[in-house]
N, C-alpha and C positions, 0 to 999 in steps of 0.2 A: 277882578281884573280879567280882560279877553284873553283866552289861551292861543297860543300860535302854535299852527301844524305846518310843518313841511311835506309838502307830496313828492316825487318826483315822477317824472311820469304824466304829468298833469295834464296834459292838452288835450288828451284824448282818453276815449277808452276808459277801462278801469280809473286810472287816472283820475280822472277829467269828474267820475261820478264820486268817485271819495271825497274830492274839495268839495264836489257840489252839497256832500252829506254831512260833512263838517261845518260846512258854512250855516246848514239848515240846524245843525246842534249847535248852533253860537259863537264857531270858533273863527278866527281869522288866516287864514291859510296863506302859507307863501307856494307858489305853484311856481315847480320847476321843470323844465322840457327842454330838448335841444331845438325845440320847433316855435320860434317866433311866431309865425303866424298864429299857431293856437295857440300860445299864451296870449295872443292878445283877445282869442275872442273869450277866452276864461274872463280876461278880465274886463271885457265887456258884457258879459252874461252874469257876474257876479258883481261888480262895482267895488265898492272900498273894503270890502269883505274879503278879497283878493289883494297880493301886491306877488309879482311876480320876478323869474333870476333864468336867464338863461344858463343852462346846463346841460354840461353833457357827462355823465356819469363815471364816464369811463376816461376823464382825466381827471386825478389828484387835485392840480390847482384849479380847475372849474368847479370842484366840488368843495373843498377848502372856502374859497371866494362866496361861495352859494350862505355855506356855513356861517360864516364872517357877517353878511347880510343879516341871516337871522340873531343873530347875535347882539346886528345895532339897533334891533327892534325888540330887542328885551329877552329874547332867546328863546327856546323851543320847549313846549307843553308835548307834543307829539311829531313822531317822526314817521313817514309811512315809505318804504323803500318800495317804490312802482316798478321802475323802467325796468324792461325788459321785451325782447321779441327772439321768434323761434326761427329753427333754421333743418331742411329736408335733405338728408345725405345717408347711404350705406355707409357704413364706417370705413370701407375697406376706399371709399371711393370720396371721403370726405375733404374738401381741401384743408391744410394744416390754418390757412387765414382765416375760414369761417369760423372753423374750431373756434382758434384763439378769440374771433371779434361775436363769440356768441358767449362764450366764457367771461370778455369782458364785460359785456353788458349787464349779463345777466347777474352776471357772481362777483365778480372784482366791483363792478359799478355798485354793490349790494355793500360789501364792503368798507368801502370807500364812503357811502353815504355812514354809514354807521360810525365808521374810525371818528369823521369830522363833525357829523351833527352830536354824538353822545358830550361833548365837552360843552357843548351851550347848550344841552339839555336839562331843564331843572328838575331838582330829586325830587322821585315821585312820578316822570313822567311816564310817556309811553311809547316806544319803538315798536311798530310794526314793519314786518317784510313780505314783500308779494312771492311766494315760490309755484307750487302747480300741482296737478294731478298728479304730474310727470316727475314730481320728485320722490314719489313711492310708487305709481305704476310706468312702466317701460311700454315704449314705443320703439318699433323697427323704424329705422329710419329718423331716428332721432334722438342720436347718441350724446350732443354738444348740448342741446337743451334739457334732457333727462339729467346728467350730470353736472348741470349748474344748476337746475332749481334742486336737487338733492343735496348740494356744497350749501344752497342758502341755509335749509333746516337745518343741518346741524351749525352752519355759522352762527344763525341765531340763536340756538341753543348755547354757543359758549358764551356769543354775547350776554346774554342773560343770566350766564352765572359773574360775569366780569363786571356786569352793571346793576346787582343785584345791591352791593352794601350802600348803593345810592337811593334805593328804592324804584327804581329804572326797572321799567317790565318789558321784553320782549319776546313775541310773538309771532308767528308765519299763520297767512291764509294758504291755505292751496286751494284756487279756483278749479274746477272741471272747465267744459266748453264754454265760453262769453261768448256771446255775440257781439262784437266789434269790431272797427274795420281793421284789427290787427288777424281777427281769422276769418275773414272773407272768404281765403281759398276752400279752406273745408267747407262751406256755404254753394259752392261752386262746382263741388266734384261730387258728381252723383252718388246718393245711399252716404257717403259720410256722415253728416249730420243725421240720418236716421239710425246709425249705426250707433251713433253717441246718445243718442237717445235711448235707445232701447240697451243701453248698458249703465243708465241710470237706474236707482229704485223710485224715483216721483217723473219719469217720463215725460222730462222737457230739458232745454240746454236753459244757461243759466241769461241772466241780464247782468251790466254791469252793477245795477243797485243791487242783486243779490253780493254780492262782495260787497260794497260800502256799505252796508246793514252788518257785516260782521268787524270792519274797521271802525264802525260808531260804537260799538261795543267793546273793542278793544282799545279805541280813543277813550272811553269813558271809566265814570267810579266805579261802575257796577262789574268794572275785571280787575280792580287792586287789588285781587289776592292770587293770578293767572300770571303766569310768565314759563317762557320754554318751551310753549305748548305750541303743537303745529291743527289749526282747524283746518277739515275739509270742508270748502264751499263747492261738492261736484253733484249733490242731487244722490249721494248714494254712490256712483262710480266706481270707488275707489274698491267696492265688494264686488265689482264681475269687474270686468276686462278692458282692456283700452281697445277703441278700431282696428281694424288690419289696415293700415295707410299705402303699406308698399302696395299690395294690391290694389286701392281704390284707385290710390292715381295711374296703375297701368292699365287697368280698364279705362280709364281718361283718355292715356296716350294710345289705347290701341282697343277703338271700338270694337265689338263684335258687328261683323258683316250681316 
């Protein structure tokens, strides 16, 4: 029987390459995004291998509804919590709205997919969560995202003691730097991306198929005995240092003459 994976996240980016890599492992994926447009070219670059839900993670009943969906389609083999995007602020200087709408995304949306996809998930399956570099190394400047991909790992850590007498395994990737058009800016601001580089140990930023090669592995048999566990997909990272950001971008804003 075809397994069905839920992405969120889907349209793009990380997203966008996990369907692509499930679909290339046999699965049939439901791709979810609050972004119409790319879901549809998902599901025009994928065909029947694809069925798609708009969603926006960070409400209860768009995500409930999402759930519901997989549910009438026989219910879910694998769950991959995506969505997510980052946000650049002093803490002393951060608005309390981004806060909260980077928290939502990131962490309550993380959440939220887990509360309502675990009930149409069959025992045995497998719950992945998208979390980050940044939820074990700290960046200046990025207090509201360091603290929600950190609330992910251990969120999924309890998950996975809660969904364990199911056989239900969950797991967190922490990516280092993608290249996607979600971090184009650091692409943009000079020496950043070299900066990330040279604080890897294999000396390159990542692609998004380096992450889907670790979501195929925790989609599949060959990790039924793995759960709780946080992988870093950062090239080594996570052993030297995150960039200086406050600085690069003030050299941005304020060239040397």
């Amino acid at each position: 029987m075809e397994r069905l994976a839920l992405v969120t996240g889907a349209a793009s980016g990380i997203g966008r390459a996990i369907t692509e890599r499930l679909v290339a492992d046999g699965m049939r994926v439901l791709a979810a995004d609050i972004d119409l447009a790319g879901l549809d070219a998902v599901r025009t670059a994928f065909g029947d291998s694809v069925v798609t839900s708009q969603c926006d993670v960070t409400s209860e009943e768009s995500v409930a509804e999402t759930c519901e969906y997989a549910s009438s389609l026989g219910g879910l083999d694998v769950v991959v919590a995506n969505a997510g995007r980052g946000a650049f602020s002093a803490i002393i200087d951060h608005p309390l709205s981004e806060w909260q709408a980077i928290l939502d995304l990131c962490l309550t949306g993380v959440f939220l997919t887990v509360k309502h996809s675990a009930p149409v998930t069959h025992d045995g399956g497998s719950i992945i969560t998208i979390a980050s570099l940044n939820a074990t190394q700290p960046s200046s400047g990025m207090s509201a995202y360091c603290a929600a991909k950190a609330g992910v790992v251990m969120l999924s850590k309890v998950a996975a003691m809660e969904l364990g007498a199911r056989g239900i395994r969950v797991n967190t990737i922490a990516p280092g730097l993608v290249e996607t058009a979600a971090t184009g800016a650091f692409f943009m601001v000079p020496g950043v991306v070299e900066e990330f580089v040279d604080n890897t140990t294999v000396g390159r930023f990542a692609q998004p198929s380096d992450v889907a090669n670790m979501a195929s592995f925790l989609a599949g048999p060959e990790s039924t005995f793995v759960s709780g566990s946080l992988f870093p997909v950062d090239g080594g990272a996570s052993t030297k240092r995150y960039p200086d950001l406050p600085a690069a971008f003030a050299r941005l804003a304020s060239p040397a003459e």
